[in-house]
C-alpha positions in Angstrom: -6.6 -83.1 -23.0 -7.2 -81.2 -19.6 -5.4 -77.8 -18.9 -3.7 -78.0 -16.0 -5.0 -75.1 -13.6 -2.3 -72.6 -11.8 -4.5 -70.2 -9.5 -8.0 -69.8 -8.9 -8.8 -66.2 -7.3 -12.5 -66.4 -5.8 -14.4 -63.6 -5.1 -17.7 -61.9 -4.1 -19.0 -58.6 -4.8 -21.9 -58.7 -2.5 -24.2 -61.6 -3.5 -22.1 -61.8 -6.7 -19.6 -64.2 -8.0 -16.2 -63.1 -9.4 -14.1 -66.0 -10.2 -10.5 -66.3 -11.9 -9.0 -69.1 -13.6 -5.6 -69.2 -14.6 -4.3 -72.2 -16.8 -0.9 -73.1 -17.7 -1.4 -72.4 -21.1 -2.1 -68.5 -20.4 -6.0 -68.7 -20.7 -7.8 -67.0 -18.0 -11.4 -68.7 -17.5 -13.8 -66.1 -15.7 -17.2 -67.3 -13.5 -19.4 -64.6 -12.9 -22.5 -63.1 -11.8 -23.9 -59.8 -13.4 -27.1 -59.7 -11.2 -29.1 -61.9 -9.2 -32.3 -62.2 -11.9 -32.6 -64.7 -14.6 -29.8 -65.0 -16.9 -27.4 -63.0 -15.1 -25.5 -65.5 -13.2 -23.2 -68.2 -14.0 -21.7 -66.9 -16.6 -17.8 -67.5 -18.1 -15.7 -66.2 -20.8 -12.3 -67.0 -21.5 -9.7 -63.7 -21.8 -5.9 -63.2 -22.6 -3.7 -62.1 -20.1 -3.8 -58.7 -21.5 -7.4 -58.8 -20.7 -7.1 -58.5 -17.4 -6.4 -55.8 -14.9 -3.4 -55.7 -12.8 -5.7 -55.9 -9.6 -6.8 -59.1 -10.8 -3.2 -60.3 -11.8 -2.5 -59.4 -8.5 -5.5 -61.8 -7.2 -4.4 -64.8 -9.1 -0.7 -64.5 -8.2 -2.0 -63.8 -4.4 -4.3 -67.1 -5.0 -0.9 -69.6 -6.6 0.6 -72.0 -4.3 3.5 -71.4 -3.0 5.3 -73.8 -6.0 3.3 -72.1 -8.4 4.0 -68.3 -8.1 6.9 -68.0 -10.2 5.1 -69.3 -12.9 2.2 -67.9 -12.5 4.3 -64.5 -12.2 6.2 -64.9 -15.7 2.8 -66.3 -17.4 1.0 -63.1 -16.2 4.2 -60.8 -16.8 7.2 -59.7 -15.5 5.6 -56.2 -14.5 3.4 -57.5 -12.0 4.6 -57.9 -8.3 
């Protein structure tokens, strides 16, 4: 079964890719780049919510839909504005 996705955050540090995923289930899927040589991009890893920084809970809430921000908000935790 598919996870339904809440908020993607895209992002670009320089040529690089910083992508967040957030799914309804609380898993964060991450796309990035390390460096622009072979074997540094297009990477992933799934994290917890406790993974992340609260500048990058602050991206996906930022990134929700307007219907999905209060969800996103208590999924990511109540501490985060």
């Amino acid at each position: 079964m598919d996870k339904k996705t809440i908020s993607v955050s895209h992002k670009m540090n320089g040529l690089l890719d910083d992508d967040y995923t957030l799914f309804e289930d609380g898993t964060v899927l991450h796309e990035f780049d390390k460096h622009t040589y072979p074997g540094g991009q297009n990477l992933k890893e799934t994290l917890a919510i406790s993974d992340l920084s609260d500048a990058i809970k602050q991206r996906l809430i930022e990134a929700a839909s307007e219907e999905n921000k209060q969800l996103v908000r208590e999924i990511l935790g109540a501490g985060v504005d």
